[in-house]
Predicted model as a PDB file, atoms N, CA, C, CB and O in Angstrom, pLDDT in the B-factor column:
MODEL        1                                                                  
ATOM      1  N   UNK A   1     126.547 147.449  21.190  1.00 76.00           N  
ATOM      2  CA  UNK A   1     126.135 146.382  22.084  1.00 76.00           C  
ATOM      3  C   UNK A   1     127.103 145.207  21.912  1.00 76.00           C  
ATOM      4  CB  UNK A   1     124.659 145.948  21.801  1.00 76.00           C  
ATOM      5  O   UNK A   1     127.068 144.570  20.859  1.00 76.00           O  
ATOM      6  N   UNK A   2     127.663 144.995  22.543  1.00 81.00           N  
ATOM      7  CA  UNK A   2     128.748 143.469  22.493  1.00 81.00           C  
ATOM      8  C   UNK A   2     127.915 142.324  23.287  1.00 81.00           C  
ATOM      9  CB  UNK A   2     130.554 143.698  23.501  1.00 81.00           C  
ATOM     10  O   UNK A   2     127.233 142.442  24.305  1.00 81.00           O  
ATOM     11  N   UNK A   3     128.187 141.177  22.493  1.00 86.00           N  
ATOM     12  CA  UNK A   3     127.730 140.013  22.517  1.00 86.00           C  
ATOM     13  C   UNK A   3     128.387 139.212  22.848  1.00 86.00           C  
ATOM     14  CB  UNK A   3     127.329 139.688  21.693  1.00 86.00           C  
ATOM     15  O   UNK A   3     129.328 138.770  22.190  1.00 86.00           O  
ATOM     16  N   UNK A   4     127.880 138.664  24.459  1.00 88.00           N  
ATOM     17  CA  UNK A   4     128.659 137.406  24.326  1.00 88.00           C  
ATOM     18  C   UNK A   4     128.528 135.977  24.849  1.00 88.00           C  
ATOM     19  CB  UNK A   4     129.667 137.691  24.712  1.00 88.00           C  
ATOM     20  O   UNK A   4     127.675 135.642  25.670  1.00 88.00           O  
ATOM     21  N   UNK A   5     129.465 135.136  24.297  1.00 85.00           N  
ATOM     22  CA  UNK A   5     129.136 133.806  23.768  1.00 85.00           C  
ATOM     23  C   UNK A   5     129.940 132.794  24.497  1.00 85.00           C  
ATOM     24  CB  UNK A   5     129.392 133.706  22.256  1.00 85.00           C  
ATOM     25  O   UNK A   5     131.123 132.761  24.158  1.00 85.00           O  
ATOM     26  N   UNK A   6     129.605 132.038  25.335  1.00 85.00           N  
ATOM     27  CA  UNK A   6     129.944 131.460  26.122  1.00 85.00           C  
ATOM     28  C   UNK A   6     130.267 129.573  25.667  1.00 85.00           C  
ATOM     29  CB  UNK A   6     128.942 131.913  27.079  1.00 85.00           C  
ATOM     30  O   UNK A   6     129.433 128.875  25.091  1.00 85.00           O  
ATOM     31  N   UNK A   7     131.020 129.314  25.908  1.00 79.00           N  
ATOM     32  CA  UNK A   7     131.112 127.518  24.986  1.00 79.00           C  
ATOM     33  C   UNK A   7     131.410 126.846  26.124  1.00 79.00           C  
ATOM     34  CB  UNK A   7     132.556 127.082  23.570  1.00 79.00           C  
ATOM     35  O   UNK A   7     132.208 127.160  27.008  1.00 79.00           O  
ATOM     36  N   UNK A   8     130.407 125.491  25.997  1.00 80.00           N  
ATOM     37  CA  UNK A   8     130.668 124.711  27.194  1.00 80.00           C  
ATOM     38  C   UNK A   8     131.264 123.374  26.542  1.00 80.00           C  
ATOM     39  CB  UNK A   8     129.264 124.477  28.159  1.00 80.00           C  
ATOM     40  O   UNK A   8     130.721 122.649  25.708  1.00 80.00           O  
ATOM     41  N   UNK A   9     132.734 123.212  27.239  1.00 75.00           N  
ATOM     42  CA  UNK A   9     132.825 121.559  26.660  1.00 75.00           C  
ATOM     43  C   UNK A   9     132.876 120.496  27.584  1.00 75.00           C  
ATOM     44  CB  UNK A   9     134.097 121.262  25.839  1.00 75.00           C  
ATOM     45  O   UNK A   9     133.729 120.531  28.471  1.00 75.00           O  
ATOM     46  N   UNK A  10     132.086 119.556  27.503  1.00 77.00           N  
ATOM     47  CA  UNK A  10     131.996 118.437  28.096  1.00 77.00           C  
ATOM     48  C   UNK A  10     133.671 117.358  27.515  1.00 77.00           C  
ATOM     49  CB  UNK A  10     130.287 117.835  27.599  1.00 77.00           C  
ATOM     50  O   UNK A  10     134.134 117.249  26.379  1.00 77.00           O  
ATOM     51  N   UNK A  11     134.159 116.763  28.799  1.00 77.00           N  
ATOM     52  CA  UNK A  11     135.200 115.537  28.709  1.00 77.00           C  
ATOM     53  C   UNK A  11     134.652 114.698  29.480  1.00 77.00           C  
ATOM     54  CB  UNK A  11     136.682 115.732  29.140  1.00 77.00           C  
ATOM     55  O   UNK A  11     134.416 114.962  30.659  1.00 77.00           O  
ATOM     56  N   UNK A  12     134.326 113.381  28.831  1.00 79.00           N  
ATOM     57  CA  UNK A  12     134.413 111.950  29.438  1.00 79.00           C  
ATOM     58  C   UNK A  12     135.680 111.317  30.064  1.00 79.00           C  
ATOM     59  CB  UNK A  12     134.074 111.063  28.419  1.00 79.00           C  
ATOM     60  O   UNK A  12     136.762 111.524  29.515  1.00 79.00           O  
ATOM     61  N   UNK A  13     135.625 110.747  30.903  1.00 80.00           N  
ATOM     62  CA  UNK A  13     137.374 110.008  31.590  1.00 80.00           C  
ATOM     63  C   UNK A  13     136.208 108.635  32.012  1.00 80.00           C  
ATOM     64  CB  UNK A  13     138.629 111.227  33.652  1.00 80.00           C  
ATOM     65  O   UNK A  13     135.555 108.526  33.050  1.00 80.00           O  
ATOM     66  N   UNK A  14     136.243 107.523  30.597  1.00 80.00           N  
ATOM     67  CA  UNK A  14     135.794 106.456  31.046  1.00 80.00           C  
ATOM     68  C   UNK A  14     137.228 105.193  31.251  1.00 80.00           C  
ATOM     69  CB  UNK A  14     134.561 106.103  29.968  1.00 80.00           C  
ATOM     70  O   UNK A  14     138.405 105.098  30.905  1.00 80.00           O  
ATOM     71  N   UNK A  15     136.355 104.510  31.919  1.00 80.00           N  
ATOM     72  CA  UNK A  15     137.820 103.208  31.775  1.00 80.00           C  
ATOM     73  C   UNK A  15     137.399 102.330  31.495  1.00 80.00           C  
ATOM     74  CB  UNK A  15     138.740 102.667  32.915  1.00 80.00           C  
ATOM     75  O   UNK A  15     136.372 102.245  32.168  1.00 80.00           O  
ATOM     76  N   UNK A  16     137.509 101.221  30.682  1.00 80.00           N  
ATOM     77  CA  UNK A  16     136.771 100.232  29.659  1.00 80.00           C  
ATOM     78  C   UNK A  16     137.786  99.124  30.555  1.00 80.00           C  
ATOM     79  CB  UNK A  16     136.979 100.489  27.532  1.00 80.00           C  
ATOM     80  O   UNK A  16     138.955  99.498  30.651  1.00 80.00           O  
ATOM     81  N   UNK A  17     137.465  97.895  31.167  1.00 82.00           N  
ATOM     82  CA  UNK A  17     137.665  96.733  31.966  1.00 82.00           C  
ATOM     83  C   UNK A  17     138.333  95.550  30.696  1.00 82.00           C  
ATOM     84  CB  UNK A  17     136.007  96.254  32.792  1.00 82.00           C  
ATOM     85  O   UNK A  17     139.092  94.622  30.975  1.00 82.00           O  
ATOM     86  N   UNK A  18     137.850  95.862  29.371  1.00 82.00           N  
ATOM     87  CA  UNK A  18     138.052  95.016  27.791  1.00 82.00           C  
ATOM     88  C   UNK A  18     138.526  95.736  27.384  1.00 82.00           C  
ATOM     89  CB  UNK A  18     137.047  94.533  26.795  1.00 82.00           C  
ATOM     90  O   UNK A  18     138.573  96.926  27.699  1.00 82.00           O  
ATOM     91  N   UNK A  19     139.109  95.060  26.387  1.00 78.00           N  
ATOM     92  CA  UNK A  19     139.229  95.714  25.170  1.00 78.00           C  
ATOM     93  C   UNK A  19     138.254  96.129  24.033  1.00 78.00           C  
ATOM     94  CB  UNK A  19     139.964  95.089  24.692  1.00 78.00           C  
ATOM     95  O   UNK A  19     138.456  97.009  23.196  1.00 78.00           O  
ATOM     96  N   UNK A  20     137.128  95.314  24.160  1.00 83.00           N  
ATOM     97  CA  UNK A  20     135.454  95.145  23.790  1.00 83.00           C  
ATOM     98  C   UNK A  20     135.266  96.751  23.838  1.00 83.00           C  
ATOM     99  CB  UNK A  20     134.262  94.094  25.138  1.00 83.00           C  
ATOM    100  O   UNK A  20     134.716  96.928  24.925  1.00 83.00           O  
ATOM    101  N   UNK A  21     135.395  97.698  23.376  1.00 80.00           N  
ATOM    102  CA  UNK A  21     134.374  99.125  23.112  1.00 80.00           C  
ATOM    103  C   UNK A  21     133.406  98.952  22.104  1.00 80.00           C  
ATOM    104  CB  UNK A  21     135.183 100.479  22.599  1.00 80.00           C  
ATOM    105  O   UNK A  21     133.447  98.269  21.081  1.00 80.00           O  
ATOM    106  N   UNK A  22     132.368  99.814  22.646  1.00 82.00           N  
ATOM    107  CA  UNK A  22     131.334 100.104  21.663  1.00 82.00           C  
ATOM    108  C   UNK A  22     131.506 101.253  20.902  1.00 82.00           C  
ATOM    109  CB  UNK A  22     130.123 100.205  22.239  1.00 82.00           C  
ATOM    110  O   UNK A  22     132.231 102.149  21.336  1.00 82.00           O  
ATOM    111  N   UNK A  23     130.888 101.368  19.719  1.00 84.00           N  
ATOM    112  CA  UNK A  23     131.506 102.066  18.844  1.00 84.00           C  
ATOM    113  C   UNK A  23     130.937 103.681  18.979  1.00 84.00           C  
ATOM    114  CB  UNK A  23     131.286 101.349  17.462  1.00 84.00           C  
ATOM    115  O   UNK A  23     129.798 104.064  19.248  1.00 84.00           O  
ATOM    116  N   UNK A  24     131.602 104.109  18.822  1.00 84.00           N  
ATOM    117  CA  UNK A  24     131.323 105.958  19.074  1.00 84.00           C  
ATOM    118  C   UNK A  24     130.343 106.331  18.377  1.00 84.00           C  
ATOM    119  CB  UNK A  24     132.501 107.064  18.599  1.00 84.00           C  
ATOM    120  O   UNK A  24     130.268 105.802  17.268  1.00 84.00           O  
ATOM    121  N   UNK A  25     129.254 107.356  18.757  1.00 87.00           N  
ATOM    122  CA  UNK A  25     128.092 108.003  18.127  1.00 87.00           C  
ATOM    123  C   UNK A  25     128.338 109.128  18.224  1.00 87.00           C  
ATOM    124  CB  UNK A  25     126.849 107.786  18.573  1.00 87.00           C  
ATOM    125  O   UNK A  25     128.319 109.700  19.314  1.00 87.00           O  
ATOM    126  N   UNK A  26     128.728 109.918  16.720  1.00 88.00           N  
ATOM    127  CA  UNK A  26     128.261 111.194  16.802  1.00 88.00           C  
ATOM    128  C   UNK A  26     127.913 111.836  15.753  1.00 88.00           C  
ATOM    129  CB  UNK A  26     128.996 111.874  17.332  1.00 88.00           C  
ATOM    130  O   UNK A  26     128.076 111.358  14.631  1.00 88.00           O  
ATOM    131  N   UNK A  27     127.243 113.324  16.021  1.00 90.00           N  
ATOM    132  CA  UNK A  27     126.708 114.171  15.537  1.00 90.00           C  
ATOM    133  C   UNK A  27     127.839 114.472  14.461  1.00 90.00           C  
ATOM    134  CB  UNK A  27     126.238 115.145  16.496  1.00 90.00           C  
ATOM    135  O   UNK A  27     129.047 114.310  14.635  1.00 90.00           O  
ATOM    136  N   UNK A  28     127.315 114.863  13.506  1.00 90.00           N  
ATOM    137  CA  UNK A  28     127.735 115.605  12.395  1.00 90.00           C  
ATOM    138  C   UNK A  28     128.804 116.545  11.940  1.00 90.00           C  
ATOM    139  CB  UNK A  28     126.983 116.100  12.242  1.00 90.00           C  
ATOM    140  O   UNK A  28     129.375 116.759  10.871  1.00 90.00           O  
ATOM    141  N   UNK A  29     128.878 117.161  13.496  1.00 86.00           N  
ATOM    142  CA  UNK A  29     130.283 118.641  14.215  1.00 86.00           C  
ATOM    143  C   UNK A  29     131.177 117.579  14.206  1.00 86.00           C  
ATOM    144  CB  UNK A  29     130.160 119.673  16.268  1.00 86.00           C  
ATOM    145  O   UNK A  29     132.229 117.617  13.568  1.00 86.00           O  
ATOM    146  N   UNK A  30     130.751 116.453  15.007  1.00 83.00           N  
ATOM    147  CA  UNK A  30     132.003 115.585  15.319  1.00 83.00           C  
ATOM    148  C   UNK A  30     132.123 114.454  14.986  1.00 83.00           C  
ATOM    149  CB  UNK A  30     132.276 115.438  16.441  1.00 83.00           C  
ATOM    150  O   UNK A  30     131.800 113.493  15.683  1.00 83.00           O  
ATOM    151  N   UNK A  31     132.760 114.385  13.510  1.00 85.00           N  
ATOM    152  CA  UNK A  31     132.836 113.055  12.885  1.00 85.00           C  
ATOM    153  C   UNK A  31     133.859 112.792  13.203  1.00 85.00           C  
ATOM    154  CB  UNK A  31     132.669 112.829  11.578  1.00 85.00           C  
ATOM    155  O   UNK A  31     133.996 111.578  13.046  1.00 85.00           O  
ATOM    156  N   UNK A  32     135.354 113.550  13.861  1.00 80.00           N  
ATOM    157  CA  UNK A  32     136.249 113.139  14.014  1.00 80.00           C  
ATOM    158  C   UNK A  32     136.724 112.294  15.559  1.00 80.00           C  
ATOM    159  CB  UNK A  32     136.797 114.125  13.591  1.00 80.00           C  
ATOM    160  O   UNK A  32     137.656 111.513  15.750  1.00 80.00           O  
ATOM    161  N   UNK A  33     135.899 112.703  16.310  1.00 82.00           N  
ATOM    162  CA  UNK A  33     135.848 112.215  17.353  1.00 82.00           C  
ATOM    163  C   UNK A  33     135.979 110.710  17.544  1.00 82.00           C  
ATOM    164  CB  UNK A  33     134.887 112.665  17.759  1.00 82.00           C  
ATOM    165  O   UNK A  33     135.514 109.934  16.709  1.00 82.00           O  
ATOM    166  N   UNK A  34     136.995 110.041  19.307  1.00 81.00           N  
ATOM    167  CA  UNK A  34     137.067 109.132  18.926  1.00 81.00           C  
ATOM    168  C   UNK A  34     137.682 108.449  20.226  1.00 81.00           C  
ATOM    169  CB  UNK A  34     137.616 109.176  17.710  1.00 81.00           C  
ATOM    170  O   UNK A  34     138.667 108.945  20.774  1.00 81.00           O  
ATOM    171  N   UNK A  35     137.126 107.404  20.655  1.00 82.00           N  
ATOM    172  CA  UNK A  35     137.952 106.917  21.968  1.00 82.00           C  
ATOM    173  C   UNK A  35     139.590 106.727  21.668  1.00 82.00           C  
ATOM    174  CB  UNK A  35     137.305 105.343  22.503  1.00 82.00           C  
ATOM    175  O   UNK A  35     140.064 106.688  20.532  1.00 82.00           O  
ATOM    176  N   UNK A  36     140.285 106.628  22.786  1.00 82.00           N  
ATOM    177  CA  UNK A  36     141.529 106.708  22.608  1.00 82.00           C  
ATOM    178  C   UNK A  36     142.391 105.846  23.876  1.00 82.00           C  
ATOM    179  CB  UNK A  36     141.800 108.227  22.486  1.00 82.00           C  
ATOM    180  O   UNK A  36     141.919 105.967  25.007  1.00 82.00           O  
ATOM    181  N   UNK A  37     143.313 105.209  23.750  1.00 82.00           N  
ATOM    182  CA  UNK A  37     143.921 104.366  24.644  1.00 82.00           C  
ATOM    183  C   UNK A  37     144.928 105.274  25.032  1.00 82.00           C  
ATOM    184  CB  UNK A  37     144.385 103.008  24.126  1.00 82.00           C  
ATOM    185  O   UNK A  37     145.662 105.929  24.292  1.00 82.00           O  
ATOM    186  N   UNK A  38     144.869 105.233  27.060  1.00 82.00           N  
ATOM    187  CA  UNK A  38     146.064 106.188  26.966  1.00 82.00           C  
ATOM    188  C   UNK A  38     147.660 105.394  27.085  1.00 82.00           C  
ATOM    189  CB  UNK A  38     145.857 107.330  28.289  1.00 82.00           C  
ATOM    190  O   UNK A  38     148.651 105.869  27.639  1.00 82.00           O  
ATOM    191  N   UNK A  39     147.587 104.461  26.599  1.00 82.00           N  
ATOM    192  CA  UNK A  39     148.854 103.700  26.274  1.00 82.00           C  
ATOM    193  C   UNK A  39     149.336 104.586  24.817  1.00 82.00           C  
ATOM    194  CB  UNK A  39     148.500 101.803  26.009  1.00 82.00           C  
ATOM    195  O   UNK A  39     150.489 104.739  24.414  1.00 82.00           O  
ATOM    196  N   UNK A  40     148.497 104.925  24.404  1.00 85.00           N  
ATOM    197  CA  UNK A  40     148.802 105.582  23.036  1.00 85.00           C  
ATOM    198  C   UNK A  40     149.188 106.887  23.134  1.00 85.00           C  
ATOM    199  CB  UNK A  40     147.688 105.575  22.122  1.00 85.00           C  
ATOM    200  O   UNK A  40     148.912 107.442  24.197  1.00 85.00           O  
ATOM    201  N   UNK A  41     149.931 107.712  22.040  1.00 86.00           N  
ATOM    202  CA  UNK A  41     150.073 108.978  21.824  1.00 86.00           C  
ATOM    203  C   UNK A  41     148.744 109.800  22.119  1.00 86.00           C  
ATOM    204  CB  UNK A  41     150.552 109.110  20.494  1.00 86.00           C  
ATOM    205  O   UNK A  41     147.613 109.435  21.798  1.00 86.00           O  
ATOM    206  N   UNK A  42     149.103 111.062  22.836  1.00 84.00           N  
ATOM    207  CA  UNK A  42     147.537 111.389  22.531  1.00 84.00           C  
ATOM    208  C   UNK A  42     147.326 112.398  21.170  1.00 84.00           C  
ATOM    209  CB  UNK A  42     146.841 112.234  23.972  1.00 84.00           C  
ATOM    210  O   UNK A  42     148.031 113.031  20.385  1.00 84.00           O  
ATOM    211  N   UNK A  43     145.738 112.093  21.443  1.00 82.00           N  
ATOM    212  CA  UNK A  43     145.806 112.138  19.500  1.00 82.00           C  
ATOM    213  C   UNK A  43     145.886 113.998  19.636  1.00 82.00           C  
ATOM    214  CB  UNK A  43     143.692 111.255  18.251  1.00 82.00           C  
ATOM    215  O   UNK A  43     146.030 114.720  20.622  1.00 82.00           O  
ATOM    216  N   UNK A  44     145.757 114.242  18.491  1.00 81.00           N  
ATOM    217  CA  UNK A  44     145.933 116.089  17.976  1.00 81.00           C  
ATOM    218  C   UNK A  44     144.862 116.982  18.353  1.00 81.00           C  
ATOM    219  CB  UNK A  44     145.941 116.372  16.236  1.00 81.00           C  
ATOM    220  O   UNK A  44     143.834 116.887  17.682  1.00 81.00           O  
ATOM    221  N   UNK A  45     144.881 117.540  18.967  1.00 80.00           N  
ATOM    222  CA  UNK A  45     143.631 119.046  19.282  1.00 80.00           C  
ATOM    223  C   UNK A  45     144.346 120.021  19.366  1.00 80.00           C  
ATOM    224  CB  UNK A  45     142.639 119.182  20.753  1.00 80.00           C  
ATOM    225  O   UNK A  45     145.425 120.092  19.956  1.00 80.00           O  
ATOM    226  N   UNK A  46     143.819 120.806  18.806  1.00 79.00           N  
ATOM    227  CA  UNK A  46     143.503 122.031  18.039  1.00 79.00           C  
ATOM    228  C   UNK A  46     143.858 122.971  19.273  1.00 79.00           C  
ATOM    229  CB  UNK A  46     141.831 122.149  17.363  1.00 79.00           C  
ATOM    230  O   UNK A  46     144.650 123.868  18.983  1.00 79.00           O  
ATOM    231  N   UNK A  47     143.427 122.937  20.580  1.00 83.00           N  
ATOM    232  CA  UNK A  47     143.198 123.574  21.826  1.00 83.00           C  
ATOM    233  C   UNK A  47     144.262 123.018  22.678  1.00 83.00           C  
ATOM    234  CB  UNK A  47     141.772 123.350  22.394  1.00 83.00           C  
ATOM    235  O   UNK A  47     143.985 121.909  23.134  1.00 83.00           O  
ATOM    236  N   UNK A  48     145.626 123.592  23.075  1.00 84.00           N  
ATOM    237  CA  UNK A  48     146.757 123.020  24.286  1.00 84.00           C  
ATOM    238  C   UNK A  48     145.674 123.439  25.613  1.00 84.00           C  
ATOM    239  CB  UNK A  48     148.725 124.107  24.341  1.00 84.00           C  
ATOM    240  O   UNK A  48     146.217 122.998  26.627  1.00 84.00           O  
ATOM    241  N   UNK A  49     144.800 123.891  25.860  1.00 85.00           N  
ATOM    242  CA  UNK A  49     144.437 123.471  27.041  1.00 85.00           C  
ATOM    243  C   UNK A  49     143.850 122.055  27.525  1.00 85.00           C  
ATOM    244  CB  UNK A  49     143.692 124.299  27.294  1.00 85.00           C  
ATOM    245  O   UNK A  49     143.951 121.354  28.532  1.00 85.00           O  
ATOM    246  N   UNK A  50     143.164 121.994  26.251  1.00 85.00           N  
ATOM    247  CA  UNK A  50     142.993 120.452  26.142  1.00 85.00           C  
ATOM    248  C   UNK A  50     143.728 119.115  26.395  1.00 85.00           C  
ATOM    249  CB  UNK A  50     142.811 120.321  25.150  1.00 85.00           C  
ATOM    250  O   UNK A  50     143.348 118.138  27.039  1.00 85.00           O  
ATOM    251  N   UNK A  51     144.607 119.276  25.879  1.00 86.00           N  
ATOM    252  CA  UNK A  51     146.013 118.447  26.448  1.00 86.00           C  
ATOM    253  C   UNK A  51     146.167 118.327  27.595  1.00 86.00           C  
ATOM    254  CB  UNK A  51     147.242 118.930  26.175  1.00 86.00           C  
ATOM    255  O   UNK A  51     146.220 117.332  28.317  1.00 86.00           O  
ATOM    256  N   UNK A  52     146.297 120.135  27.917  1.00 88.00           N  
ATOM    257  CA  UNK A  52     146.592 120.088  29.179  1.00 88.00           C  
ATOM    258  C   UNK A  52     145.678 119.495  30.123  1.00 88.00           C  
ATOM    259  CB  UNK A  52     146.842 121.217  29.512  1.00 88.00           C  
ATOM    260  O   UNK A  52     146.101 118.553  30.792  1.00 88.00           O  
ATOM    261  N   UNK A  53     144.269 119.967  30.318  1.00 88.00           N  
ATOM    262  CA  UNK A  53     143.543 119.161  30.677  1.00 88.00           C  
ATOM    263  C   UNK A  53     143.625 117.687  31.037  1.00 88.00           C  
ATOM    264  CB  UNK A  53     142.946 119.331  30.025  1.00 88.00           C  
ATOM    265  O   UNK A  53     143.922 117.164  32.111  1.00 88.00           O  
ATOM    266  N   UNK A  54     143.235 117.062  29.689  1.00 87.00           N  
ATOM    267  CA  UNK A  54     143.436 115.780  29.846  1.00 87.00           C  
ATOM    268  C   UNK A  54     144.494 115.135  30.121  1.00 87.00           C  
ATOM    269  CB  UNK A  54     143.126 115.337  29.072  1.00 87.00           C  
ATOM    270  O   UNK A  54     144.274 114.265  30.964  1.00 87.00           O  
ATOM    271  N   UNK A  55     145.682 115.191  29.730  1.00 89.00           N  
ATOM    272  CA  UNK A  55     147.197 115.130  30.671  1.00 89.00           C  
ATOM    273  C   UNK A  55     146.836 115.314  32.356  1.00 89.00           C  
ATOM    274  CB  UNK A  55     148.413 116.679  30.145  1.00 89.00           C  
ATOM    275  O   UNK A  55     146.629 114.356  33.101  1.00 89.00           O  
ATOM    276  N   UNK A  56     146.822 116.106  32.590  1.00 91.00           N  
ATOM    277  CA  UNK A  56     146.297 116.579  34.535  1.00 91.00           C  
ATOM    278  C   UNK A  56     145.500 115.319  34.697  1.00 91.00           C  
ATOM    279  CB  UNK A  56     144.957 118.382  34.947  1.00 91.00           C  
ATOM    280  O   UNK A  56     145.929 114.525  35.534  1.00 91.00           O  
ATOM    281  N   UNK A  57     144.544 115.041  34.118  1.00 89.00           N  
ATOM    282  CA  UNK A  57     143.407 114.199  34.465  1.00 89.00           C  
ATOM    283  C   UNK A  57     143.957 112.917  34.818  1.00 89.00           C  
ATOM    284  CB  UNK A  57     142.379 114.069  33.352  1.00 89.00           C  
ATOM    285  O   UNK A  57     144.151 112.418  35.927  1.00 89.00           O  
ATOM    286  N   UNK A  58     144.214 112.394  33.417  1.00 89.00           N  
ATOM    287  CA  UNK A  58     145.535 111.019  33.428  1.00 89.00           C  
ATOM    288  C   UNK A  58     146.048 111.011  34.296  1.00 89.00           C  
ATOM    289  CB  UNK A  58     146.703 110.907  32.559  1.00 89.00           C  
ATOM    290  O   UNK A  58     145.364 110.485  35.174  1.00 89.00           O  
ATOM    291  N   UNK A  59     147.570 111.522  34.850  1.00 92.00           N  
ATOM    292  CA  UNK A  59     147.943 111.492  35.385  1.00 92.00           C  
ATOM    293  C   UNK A  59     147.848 111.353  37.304  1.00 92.00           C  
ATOM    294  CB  UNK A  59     148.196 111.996  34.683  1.00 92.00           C  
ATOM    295  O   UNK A  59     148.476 110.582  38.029  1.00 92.00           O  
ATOM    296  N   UNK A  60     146.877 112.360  37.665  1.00 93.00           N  
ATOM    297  CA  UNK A  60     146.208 112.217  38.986  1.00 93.00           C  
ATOM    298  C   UNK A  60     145.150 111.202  38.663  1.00 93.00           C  
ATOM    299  CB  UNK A  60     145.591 113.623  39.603  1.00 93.00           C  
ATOM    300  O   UNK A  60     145.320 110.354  39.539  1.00 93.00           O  
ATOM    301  N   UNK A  61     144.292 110.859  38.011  1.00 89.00           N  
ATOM    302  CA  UNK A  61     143.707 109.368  37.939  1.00 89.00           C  
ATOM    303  C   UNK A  61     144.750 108.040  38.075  1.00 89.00           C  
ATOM    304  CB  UNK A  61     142.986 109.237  36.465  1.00 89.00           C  
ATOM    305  O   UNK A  61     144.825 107.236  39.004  1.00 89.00           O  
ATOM    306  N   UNK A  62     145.312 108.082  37.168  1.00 87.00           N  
ATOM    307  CA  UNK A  62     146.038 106.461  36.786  1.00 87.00           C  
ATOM    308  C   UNK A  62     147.222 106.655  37.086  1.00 87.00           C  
ATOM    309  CB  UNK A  62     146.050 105.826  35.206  1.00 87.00           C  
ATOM    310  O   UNK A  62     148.024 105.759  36.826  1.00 87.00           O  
ATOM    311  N   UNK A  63     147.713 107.962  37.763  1.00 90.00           N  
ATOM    312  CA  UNK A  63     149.472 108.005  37.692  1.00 90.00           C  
ATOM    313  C   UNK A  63     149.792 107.645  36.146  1.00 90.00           C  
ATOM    314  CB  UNK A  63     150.352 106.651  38.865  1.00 90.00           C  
ATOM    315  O   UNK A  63     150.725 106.844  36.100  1.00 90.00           O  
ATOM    316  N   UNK A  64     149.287 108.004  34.831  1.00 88.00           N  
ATOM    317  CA  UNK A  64     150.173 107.277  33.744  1.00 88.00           C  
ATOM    318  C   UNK A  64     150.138 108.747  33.231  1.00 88.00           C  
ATOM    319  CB  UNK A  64     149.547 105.783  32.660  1.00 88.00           C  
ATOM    320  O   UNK A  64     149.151 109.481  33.290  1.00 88.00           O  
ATOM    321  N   UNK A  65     151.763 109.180  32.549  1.00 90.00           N  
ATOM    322  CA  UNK A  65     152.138 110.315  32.242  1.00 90.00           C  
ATOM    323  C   UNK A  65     151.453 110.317  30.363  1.00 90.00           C  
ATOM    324  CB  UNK A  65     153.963 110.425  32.630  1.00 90.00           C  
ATOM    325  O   UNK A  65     151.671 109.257  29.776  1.00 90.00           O  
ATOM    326  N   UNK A  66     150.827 111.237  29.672  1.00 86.00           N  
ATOM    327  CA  UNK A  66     151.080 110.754  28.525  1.00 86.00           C  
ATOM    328  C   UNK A  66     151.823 111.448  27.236  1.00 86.00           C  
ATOM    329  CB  UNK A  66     149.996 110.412  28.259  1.00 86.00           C  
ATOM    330  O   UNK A  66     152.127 112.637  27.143  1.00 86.00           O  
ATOM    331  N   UNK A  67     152.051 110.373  26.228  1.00 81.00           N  
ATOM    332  CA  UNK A  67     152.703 110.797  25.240  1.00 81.00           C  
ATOM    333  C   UNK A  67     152.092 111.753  24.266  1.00 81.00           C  
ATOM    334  CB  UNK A  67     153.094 109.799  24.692  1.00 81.00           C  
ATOM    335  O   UNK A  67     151.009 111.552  23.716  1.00 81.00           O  
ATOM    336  N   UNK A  68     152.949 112.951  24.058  1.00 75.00           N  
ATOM    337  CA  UNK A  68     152.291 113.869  23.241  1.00 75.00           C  
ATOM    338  C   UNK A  68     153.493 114.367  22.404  1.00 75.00           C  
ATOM    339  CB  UNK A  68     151.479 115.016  24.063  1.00 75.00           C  
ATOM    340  O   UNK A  68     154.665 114.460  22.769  1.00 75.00           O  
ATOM    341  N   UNK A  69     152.844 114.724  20.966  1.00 70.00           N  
ATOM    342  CA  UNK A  69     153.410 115.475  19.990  1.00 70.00           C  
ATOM    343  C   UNK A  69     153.644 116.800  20.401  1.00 70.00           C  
ATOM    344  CB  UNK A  69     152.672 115.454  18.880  1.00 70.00           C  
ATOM    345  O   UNK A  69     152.807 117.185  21.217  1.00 70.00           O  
ATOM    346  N   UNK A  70     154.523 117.640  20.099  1.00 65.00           N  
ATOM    347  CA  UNK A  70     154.932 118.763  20.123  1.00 65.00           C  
ATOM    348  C   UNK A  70     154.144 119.982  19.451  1.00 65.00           C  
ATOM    349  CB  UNK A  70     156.047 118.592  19.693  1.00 65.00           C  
ATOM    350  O   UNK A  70     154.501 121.154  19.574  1.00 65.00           O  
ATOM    351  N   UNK A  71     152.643 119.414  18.476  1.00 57.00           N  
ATOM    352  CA  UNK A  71     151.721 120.479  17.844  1.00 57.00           C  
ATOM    353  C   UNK A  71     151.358 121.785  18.856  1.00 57.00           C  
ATOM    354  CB  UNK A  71     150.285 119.702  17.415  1.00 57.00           C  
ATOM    355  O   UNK A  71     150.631 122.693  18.454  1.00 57.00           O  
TER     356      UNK A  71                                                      
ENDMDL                                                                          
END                                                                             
């Protein structure tokens, strides 16, 4: 019998008007989690679709290309 297991991930694309953020809440899985400026590098995941993802997103939202490490 094969089993299978399906994973759903949720991405937020908020835009903060301040610099004023409120501070991140999370669960236990994800202590590492963490808002991120896309003036900044984007930070490290584990998953290049992810990147990719969020890169696509950026970009057709804000026109802003972003900076990424080569991981």
């Amino acid at each position: 019998v094969a089993l299978e297991i399906n994973k759903i991930n949720h991405f937020y694309l908020i835009e903060y008007v301040t610099d004023k953020r409120p501070e991140l809440q999370t669960d236990f899985e994800h202590l590492s989690a963490k808002m991120w400026n896309i003036k900044d590098e984007l930070p490290y995941m584990f998953y290049v679709y992810q990147k990719i993802l969020i890169s696509e997103t950026i970009l057709n939202e804000f026109g802003v290309e972003l900076k990424m490490d080569k991981r």
